[in-house]
N, C-alpha and C positions, 0 to 999 in steps of 0.2 A: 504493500500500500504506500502509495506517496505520500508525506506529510506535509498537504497544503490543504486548507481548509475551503477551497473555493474549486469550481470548475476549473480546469487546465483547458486551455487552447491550442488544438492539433499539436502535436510536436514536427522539429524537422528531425527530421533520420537520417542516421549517419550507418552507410553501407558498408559493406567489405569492398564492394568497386571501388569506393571510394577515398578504403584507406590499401589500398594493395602496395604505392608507391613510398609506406611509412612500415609496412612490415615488415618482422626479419623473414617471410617468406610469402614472397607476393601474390604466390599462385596455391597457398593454402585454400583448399574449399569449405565456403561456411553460406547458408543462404539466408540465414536471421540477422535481423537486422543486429548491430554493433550497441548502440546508445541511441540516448532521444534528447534533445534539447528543445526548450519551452523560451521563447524569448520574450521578451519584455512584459513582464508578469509585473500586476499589481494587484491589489488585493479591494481598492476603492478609486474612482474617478480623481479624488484630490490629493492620491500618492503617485496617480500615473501622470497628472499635470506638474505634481513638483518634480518627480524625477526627468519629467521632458526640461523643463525649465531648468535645472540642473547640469543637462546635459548628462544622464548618466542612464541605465538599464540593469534593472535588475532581471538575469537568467537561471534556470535549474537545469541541470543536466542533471539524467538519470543510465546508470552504467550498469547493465547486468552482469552477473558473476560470469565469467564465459572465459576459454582459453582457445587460441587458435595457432594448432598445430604445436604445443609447447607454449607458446608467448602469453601473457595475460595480455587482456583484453586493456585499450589504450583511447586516447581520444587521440587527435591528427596531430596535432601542436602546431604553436604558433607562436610567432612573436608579435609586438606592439612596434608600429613606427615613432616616429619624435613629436611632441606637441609645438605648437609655435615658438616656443621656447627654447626646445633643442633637447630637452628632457625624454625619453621613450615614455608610454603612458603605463604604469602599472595594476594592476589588478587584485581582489579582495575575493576568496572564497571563505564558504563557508562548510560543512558536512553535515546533512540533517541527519543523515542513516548509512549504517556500511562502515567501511574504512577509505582512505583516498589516499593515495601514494602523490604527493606531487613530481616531479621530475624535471625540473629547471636545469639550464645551461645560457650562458652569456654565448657571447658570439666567436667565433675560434672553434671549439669552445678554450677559453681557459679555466671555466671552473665548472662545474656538474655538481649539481646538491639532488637528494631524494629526500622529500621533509614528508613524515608520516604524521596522518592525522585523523584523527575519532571523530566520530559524531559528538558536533558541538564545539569544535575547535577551529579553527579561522587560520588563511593561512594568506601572506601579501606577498606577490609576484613581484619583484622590484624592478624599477623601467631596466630595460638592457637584455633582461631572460626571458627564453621563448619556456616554453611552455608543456608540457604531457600532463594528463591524469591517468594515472591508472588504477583499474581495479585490482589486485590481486589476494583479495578473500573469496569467500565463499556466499555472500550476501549483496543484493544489490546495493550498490554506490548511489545515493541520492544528496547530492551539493548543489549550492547555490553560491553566485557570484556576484558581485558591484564595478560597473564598467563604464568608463566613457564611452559615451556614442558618438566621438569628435572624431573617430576614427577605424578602418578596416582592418581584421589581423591578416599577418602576412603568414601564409602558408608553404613560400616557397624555396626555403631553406632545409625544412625537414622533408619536404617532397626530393628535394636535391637528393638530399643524402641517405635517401630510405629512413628518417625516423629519427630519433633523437640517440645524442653519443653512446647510451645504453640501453642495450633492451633488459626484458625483464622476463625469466623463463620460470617456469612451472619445475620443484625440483631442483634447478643450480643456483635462481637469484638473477641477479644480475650481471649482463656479460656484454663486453665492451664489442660495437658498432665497428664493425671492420673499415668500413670505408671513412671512418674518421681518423684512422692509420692507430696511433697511441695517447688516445682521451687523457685529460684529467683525473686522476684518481676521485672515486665516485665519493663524497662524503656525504653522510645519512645522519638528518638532525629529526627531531621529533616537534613536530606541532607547539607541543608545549612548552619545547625550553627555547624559543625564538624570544627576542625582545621587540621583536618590529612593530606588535602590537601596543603596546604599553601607552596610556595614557589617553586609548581610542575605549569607545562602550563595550561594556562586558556582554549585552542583551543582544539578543539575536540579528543578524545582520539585516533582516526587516526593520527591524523597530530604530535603525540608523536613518531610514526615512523621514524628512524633514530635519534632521541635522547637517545644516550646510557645510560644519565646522568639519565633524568629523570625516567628511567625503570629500571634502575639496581638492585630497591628496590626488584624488582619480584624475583632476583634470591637471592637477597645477602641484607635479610632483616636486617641483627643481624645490617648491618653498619647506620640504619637510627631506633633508636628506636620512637624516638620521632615521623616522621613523619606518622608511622604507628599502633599508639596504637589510643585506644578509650578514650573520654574525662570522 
């Protein structure tokens, strides 16, 4: 069961055709669909007018437990381009339900982070890192995000390179992306011992709705460095 207390709006679907160019085996056969994302959800007319006026969207992906061919199951990844400022835009998840593996990398890469995180734990995308979720339990993945709409993710770095510098196997863990030659050593922080969030609301990432303070970091990162880098 999804834990939203209103009707959901069609989801888009995310296919295996669609991610074949980000796996570590592109021609694995699967014919269900991958994940669902729900975009620009509000819950009343005068949350969906402030977050337009904001400039910002709130989204829910939902990730079935699923393994393909070995791999767990992944979203496409992406990165953020630069705000008028020269800043890349970053990004705010949350996890209703499941577990959520993030899988961050800068560009090169020179660093690769896996930050693991529970239901109820928040995790900030800092500008410069593209992006993976992955599921790898046994329970569906249900997370929500806070995003500028000032801008399109760019998807075609991990399309380049088949996928993000590590994949994630059923069994071994994690095993370094061949065609990145010799990545970063992968380092693995936990949800909870990040400081990025510190001094942002403890209450679920909805009820940030109508806090312009607390969100403004989405559009206008260059003015909060500290609170959005990685430790």
């Amino acid at each position: 069961m999804i834990p939203w207390p209103a009707p959901l709006p069609p989801p888009q679907v995310r296919t295996v055709q669609e991610m074949r160019k980000v796996l570590a085996d592109p021609d694995c056969p699967c014919s269900e669909p991958l994940y669902f994302m729900y975009r620009d959800l509000s819950l009343s007319d005068a949350d969906a007018a402030w977050l337009r006026e904001e400039r910002l969207r709130y989204d829910m992906t939902v990730i079935p437990a699923r393994v393909l061919c070995g791999e767990f199951v992944k979203t496409k990844g992406h990165f953020h381009p630069e705000n008028p400022r020269g800043t890349r835009y970053p990004e705010i998840y949350e996890v209703l339900g499941g577990a959520a593996c993030f899988l961050l990398q800068d560009p090169g890469p020179s660093d690769v982070v896996a930050i693991r995180a529970r239901a109820g734990e928040k995790v900030v995308v800092p500008p410069g890192y593209g992006h993976v979720t992955l599921n790898m339990g046994r329970a569906t993945l249900t997370m929500v995000n806070m995003v500028s709409t000032a801008f399109r993710s760019l998807y075609g770095d991990y399309e380049r390179m088949q996928g993000a510098a590590y994949y994630a196997f059923t069994g071994r863990g994690f095993a370094p992306n061949p065609r990145y030659g010799h990545p970063p050593p992968l380092r693995v922080l936990r949800a909870r011992d990040l400081t990025s969030l510190r001094g942002l609301p403890k209450e679920s990432l909805y009820h940030w709705i109508g806090n312009a303070g607390a969100l403004r970091f989405l559009n206008y990162p260059e003015e909060y460095p500290g609170l959005v880098s990685l430790p």
